[in-house]
C-alpha positions as CSV (number, residue, x, y, z in Angstrom):
1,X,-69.7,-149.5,-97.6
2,X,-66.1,-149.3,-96.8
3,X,-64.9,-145.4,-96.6
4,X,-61.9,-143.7,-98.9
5,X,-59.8,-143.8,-96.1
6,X,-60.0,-147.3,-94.8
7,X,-59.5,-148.7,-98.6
8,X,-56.2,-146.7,-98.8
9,X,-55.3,-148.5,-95.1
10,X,-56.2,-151.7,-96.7
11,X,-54.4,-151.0,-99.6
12,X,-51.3,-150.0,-97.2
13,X,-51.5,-153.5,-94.9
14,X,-51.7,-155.3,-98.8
15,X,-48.6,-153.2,-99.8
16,X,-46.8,-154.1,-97.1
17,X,-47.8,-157.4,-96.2
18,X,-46.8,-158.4,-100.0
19,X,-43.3,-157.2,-99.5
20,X,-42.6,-158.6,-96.4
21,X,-43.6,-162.2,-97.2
22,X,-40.8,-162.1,-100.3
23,X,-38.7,-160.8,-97.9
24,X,-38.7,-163.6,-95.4
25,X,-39.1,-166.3,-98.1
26,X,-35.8,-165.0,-99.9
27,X,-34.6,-164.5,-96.6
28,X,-33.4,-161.0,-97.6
29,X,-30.8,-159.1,-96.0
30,X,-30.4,-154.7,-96.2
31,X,-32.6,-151.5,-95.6
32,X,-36.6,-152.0,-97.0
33,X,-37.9,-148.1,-97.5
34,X,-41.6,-147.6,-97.2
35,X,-42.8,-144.7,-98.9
36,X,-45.4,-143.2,-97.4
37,X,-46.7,-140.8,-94.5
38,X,-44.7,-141.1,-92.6
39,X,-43.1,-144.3,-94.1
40,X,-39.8,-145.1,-92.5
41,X,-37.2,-148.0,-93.0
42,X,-36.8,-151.4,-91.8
43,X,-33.6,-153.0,-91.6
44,X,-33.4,-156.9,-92.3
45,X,-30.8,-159.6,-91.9
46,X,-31.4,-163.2,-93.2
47,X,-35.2,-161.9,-93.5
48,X,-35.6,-160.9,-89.8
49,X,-36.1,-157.3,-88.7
50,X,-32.9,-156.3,-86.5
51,X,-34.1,-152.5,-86.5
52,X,-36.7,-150.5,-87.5
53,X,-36.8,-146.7,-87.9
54,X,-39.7,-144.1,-88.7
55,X,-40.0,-140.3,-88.6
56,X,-43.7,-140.8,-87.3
57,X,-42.6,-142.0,-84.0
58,X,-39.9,-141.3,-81.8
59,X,-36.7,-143.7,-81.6
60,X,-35.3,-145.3,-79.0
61,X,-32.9,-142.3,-78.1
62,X,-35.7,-140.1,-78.0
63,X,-37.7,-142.2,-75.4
64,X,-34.6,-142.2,-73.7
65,X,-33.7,-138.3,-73.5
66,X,-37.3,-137.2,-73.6
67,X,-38.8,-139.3,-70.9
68,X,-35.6,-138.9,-68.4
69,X,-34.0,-142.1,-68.5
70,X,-30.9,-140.9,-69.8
71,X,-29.7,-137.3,-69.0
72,X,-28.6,-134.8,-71.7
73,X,-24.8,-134.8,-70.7
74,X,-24.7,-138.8,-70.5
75,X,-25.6,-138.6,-74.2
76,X,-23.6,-135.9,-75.3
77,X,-20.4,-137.6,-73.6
78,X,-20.8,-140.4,-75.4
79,X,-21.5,-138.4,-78.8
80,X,-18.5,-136.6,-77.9
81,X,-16.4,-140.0,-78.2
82,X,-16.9,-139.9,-82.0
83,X,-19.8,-142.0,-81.9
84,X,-22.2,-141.3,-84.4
85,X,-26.2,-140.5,-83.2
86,X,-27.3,-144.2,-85.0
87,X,-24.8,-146.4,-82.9
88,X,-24.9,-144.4,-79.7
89,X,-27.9,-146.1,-77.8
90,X,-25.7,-149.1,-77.7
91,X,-22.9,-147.1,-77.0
92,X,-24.7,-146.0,-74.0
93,X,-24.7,-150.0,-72.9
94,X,-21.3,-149.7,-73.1
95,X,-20.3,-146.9,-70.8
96,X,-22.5,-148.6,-68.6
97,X,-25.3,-145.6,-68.8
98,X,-28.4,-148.3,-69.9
99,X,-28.5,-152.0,-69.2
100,X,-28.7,-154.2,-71.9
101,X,-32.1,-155.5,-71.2
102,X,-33.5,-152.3,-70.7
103,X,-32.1,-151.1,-74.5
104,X,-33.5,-154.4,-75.9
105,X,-37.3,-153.5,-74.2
106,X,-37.0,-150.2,-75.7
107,X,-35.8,-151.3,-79.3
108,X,-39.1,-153.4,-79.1
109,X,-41.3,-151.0,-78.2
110,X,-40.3,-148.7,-80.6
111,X,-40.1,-150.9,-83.5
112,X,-43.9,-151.6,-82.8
113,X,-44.4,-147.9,-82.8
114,X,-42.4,-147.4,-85.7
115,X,-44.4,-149.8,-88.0
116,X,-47.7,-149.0,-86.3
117,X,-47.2,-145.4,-87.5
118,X,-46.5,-146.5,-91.2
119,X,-49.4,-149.0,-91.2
120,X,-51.8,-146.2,-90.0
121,X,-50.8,-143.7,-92.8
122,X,-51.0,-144.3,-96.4
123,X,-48.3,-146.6,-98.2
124,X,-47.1,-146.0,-101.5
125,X,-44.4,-148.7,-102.0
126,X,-41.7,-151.0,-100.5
127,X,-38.2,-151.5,-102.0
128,X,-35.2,-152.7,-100.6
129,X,-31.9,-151.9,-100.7
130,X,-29.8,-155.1,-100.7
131,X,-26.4,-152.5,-100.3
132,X,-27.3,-150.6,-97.5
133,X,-25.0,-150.9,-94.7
134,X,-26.4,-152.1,-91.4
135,X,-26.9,-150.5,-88.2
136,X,-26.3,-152.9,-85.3
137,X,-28.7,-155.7,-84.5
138,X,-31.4,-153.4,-81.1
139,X,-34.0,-156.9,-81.6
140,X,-33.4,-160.1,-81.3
141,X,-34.1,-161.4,-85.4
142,X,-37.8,-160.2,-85.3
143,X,-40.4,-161.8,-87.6
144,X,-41.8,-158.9,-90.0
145,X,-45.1,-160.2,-90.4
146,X,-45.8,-160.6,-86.4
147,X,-45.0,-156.5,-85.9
148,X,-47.1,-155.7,-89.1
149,X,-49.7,-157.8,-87.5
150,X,-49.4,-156.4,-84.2
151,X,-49.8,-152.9,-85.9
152,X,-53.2,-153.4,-87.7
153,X,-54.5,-154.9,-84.3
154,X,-53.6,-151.5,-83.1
155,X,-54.4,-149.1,-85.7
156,X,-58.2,-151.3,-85.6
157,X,-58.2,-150.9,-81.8
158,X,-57.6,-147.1,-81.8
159,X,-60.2,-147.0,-84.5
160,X,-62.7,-149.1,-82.6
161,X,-62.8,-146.5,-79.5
162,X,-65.9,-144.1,-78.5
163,X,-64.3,-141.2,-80.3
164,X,-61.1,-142.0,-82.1
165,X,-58.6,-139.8,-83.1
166,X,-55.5,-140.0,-85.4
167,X,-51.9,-140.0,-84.8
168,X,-51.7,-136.6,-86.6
169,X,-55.1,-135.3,-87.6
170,X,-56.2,-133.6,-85.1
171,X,-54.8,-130.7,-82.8
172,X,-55.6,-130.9,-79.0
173,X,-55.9,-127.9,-76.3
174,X,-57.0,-128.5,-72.1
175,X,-60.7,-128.4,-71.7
176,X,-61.8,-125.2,-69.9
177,X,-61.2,-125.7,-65.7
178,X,-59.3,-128.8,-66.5
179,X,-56.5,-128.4,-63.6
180,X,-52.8,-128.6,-64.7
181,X,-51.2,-128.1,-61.2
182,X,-51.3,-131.2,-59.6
183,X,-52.8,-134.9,-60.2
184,X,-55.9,-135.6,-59.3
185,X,-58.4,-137.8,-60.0
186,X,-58.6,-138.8,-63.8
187,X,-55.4,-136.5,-64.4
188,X,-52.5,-138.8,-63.7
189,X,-49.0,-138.1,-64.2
190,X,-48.5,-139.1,-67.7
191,X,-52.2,-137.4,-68.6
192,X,-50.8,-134.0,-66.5
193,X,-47.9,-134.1,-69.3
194,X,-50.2,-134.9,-72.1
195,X,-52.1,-131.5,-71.0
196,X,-49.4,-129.5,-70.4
197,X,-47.7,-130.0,-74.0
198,X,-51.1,-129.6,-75.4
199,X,-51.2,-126.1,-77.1
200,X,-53.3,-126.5,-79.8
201,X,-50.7,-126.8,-83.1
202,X,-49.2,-130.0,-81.4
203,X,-51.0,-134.0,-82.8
204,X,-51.2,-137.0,-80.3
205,X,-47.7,-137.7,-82.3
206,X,-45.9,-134.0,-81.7
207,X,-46.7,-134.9,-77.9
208,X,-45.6,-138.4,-78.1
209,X,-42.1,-136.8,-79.3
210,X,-42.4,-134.0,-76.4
211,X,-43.0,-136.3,-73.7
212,X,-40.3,-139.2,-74.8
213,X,-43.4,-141.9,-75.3
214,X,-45.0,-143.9,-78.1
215,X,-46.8,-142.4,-80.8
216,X,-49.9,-145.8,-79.8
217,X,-49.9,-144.8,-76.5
218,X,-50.2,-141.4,-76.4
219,X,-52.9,-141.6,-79.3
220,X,-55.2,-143.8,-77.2
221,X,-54.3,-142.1,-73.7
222,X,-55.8,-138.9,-75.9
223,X,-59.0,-140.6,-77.5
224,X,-60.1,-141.3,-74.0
225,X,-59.2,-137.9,-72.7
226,X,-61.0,-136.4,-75.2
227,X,-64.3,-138.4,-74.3
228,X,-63.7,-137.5,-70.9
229,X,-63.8,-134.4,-71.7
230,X,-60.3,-133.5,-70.7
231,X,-59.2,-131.9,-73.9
232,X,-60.6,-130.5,-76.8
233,X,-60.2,-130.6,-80.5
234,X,-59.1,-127.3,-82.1
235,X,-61.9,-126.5,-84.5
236,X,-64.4,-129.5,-83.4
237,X,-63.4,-132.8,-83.3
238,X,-64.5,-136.5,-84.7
239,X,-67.6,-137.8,-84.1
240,X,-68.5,-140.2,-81.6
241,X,-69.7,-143.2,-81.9
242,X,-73.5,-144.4,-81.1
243,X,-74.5,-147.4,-79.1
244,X,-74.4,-149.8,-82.2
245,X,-70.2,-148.5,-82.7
246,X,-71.1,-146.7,-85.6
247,X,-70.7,-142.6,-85.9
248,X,-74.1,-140.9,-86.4
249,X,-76.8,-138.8,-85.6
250,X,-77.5,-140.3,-82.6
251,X,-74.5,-139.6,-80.6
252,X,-73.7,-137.2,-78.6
253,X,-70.5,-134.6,-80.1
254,X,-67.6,-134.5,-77.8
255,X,-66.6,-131.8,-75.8
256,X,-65.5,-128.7,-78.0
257,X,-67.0,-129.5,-80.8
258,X,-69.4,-126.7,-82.5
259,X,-72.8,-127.3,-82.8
260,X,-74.5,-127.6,-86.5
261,X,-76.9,-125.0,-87.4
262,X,-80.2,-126.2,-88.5
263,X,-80.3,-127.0,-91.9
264,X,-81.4,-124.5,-94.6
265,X,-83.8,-124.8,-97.8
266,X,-82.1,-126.6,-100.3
267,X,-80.6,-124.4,-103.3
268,X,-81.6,-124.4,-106.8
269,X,-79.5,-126.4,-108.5
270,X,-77.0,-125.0,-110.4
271,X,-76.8,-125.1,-114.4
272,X,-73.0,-124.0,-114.6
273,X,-71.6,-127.1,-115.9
274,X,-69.0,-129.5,-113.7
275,X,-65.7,-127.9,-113.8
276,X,-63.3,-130.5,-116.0
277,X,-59.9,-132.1,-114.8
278,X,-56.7,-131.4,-116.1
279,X,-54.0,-133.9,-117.1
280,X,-51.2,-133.0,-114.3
281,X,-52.6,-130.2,-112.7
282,X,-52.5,-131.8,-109.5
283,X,-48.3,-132.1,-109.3
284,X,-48.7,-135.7,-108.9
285,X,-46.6,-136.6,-112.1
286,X,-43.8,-134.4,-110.4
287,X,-44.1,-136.2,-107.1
288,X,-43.9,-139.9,-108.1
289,X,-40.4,-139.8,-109.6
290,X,-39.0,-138.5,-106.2
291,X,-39.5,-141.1,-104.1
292,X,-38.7,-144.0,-107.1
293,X,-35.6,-144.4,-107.0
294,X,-33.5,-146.7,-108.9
295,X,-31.0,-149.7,-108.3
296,X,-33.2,-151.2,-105.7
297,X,-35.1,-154.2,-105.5
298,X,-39.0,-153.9,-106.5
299,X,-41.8,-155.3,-104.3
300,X,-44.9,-153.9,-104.6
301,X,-44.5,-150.2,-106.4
302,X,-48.5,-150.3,-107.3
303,X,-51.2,-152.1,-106.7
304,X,-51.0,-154.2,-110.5
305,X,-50.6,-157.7,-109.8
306,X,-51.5,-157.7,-106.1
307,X,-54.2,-160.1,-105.9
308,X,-51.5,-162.8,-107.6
309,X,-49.1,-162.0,-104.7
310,X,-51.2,-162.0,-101.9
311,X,-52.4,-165.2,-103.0
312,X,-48.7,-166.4,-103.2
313,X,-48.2,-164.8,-99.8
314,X,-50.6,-167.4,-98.5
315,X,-48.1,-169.8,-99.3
316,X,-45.8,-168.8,-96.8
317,X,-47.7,-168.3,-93.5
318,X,-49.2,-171.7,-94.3
C-alpha cells in the first residue's frame, strides 16, 4: 500500500506533468509558477524551457561564487556596471570572466536541480504568466517533459538507496572520530566539505547552497555517508532498508540512531471520546488565497479533472 507521502509525490509529477504538456502543445511563451515546497518558476518561449529558477536549489551564480569558479570581486564588478543580479551570469561571459560553454553546462545542471527539487516536494498548482518579461535564454530551447522526467528518475533513485534521506528533512552532524583535517580514505575532498558545513541545523540542501553544488548531488553523496557511517542524523535517522529494499525490522539502524526500548503492556483503552475537527482551524482557508493569484493562465490548480487531462496528455508524447 502506497504511503501518504508518495501519493502527494504522485500527485506532484500529475500536477506538473499535466501543465507542461498544454504548455508545449500551445507552444506557450512567459513565466509558469509552481506552487509548492519549494516550487520555483520556469520560464518558457515557444513552449521550450529557456530558464529555470527555484529557491530549493542554488542557481547558477551561486554554483559559481560558492564553489570558486568565479571570485567575489569579479562578480561585484560586474554588478557594479548596473547589471542587475538576474542578467549578470551572462554578463560575466561578456567581460570575459566565464566561457560560454562553461555558463551553458551550468544553466543545465541547475535547471535539472531546480526542477528535481520541486518534483521532490509537494506541488500545489502550475499557472502561467503569459506577461512576464523574460530573462535571457542560459539553455538551448529545453523540452519540459525530458527535465521533469529526468527529475522523477532522480527523486526514485535517491529513494531507492540503503538509507535515503531527503533534500530537507533531516539534519546531519560528523560521526564521532570521523577526521576532518585531511582526505583520507572514504573522505574525499567534496565529502571533507560536506563534513565540515555539517553542524547539525544545516539539510543535504543548506550544504548544497554552502558548498556552491547541487541540491541531487549533495543529497545522495549524504545518503551514502550516512550508511557509511560518516555522519549522523540529529535525533535518529531513517530507517534502512532490508535485503528485500524494503524498511523493516530486519535491518540494521544507521549510525546515530537511538535504539527502541522494549515494548510495554498495552494500555487500556481509552473511553474519552475522539476529539472532533473544526471547520478552519487548521489556517488552511487563509493560506490558499495567497498563493492564487489572479490574471494568469490556469493549468492544473487541483486535482478535479486530472484523470481527463492526463489522458489527453497521452496525446502529445504519442
Amino acid at each position: 500500500m502506497a504511503s501518504s507521502s508518495d501519493s502527494l509525490k504522485q500527485d506532484a509529477c500529475d500536477l506538473l506533468t499535466v501543465s507542461l504538456d498544454r504548455c508545449v502543445a500551445d507552444r506557450a511563451t512567459g513565466t509558469l509558477h509552481v506552487a509548492g515546497a519549494p516550487g520555483g518558476t520556469m520560464h518558457m518561449r515557444r513552449g521550450a524551457v529557456i530558464a529555470v529558477e527555484s529557491p530549493g536549489s542554488p542557481a547558477v551564480c551561486t554554483l559559481l561564487l560558492r564553489s570558486g569558479r568565479i571570485r567575489e570581486d569579479a562578480w561585484l564588478a560586474v554588478l557594479g556596471t548596473g547589471t542587475t543580479p538576474r542578467d549578470a551570469v551572462p554578463a560575466l561571459v561578456a567581460h570575459g570572466c566565464l566561457g560560454a560553454a562553461e555558463l551553458k553546462v551550468l544553466a543545465r545542471m541547475a535547471a535539472r536541480d531546480a526542477v528535481f527539487a520541486m518534483a521532490a516536494g509537494p506541488v500545489w498548482g502550475c499557472r502561467l504568466d503569459a506577461d512576464a518579461a523574460l530573462p535571457d535564454a542560459v539553455l538551448p530551447d529545453a523540452d519540459p517533459r525530458d527535465l521533469l522526467r529526468e527529475a522523477v528518475w532522480r527523486r526514485d533513485a535517491l529513494a531507492a538507496l540503503p538509507i535515503p534521506v531527503g533534500p530537507d528533512r533531516e539534519r546531519f552532524v560528523p560521526a564521532p572520530g570521523v577526521d576532518m583535517e585531511r582526505e583520507r580514505g572514504p573522505v574525499s575532498r567534496e565529502r571533507l566539505r560536506i563534513l565540515r558545513s555539517a553542524n547539525g541545523r544545516r539539510s543535504a540542501r543548506d550544504i548544497a547552497f554552502v558548498i556552491g553544488r547541487g541540491v541531487y548531488t549533495v543529497t545522495v553523496d549524504m545518503s551514502r555517508m550516512l550508511a557509511e557511517g560518516l555522519i549522523e542524523v540529529v535525533g535518529g535517522g531513517p530507517e534502512p532498508r532490508s535485503a528485500s529494499g524494503s524498511r523493516g525490522p530486519g535491518a540494521a539502524p544507521p549510525r546515530g540512531a537511538p535504539t527502541a526500548a522494549p515494548s510495554a503492556a498495552p494500555a487500556a483503552p481509552s473511553r474519552e471520546p475522539l476529539p472532533r475537527r473544526s471547520p478552519g482551524a487548521s489556517g488552511i482557508n487563509e493560506i490558499l488565497p495567497a498563493v492564487r493569484p489572479t490574471g494568469w493562465t490556469d493549468f492544473a490548480w487541483l486535482r478535479q479533472g486530472r484523470r481527463g487531462l492526463l489522458r489527453g496528455s497521452d496525446s502529445h508524447d504519442a
